[in-house]
C-alpha atoms as one frame of an Amber mdcrd trajectory, in Angstrom:
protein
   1.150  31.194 -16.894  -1.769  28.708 -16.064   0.649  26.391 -14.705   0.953
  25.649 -11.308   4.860  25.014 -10.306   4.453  24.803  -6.377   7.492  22.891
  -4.727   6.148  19.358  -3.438   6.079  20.006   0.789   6.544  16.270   2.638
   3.795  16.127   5.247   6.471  15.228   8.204   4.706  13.266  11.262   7.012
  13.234  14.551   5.816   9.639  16.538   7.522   8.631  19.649   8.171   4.769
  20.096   6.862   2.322  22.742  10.533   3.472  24.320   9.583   6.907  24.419
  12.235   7.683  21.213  11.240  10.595  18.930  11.026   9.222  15.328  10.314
  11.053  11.800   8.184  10.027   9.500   6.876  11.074   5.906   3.393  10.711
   5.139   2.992   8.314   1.533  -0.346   8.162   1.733  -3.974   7.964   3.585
  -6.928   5.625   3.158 -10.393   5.511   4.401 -11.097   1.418   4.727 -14.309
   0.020   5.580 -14.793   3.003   8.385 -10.951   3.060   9.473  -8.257   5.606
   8.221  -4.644   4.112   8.189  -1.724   6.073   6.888   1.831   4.791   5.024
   4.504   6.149   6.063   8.534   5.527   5.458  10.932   7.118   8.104  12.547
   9.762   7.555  15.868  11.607   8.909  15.618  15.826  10.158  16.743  16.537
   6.935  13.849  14.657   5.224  15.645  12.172   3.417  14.478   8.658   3.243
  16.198   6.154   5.499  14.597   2.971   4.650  13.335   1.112   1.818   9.974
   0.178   3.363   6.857   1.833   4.398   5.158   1.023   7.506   1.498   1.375
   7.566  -0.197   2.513  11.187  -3.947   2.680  11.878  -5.641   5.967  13.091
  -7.185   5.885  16.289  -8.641   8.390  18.693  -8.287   7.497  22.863 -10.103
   8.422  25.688  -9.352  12.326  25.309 -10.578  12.431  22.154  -7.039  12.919
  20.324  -6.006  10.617  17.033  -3.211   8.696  17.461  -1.230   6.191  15.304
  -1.428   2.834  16.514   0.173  -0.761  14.871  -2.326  -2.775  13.211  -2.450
  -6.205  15.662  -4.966  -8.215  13.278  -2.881 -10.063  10.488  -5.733  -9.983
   8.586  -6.686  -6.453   8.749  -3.075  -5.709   7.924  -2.941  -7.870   4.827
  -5.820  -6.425   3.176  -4.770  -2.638   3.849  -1.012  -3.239   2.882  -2.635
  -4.994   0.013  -5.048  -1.926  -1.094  -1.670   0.410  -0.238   0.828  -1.616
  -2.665  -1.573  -1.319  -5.300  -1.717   2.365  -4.808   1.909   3.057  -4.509
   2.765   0.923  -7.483   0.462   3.211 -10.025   2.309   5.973  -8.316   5.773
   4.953  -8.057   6.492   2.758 -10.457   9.039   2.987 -12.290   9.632   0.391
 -14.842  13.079  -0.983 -13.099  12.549  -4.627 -11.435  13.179  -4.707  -7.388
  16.170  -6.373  -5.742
C-alpha cells in the first residue's frame, strides 16, 4: 500500500483583465529565470476544463504594497527566451507522440 493514489488538484488562479473582467486560469507551470519567476498558464472555464489550445505565460511581480501580481511580459526578448525554456518543459511533459495541427 506504498503507493500514493492522490487525485491531481489544478492550482486555479482567478486574474481580472485590463477591463476589469474576472478570468480563470490553470497553473502549467512555474520557473525561476535569471532572478524572475514567470508562470504558464492556459484558461480555464468554472468547471476547470480547458478552453484554449495555448498557454499564456505572465511574469511575477510585486507593486508598491508589497503584493505579487501577474503582469505581461513587454520585452520580446525576455519573452522569447522564457516561452522558449517553457516549450521545452511542457514538451518532456506533455508529449504525446501525435504530430500538431
Amino acid at each position: 500500500m506504498g503507493k500514493n493514489n492522490e487525485e491531481y488538484e489544478p492550482e486555479i488562479l482567478v486574474l481580472t483583465d485590463e477591463d476589469g473582467n474576472e478570468l480563470n486560469f490553470e497553473l502549467l507551470a512555474s520557473l525561476e529565470h535569471e532572478g524572475a519567476e514567470y508562470k504558464a498558464l492556459v484558461p480555464v472555464d468554472e468547471d476547470g476544463n480547458e478552453t484554449g489550445d495555448e498557454y499564456i505565460i505572465l511574469k511575477c511581480v510585486v507593486d508598491e504594497n508589497g503584493e505579487e501580481m501577474l503582469e505581461t511580459i513587454e520585452d520580446d526578448d525576455e519573452f522569447d527566451r522564457i516561452a522558449d525554456i517553457f516549450d521545452d518543459d511542457m514538451a518532456d511533459v506533455f508529449y504525446d507522440g501525435e504530430d500538431g495541427e
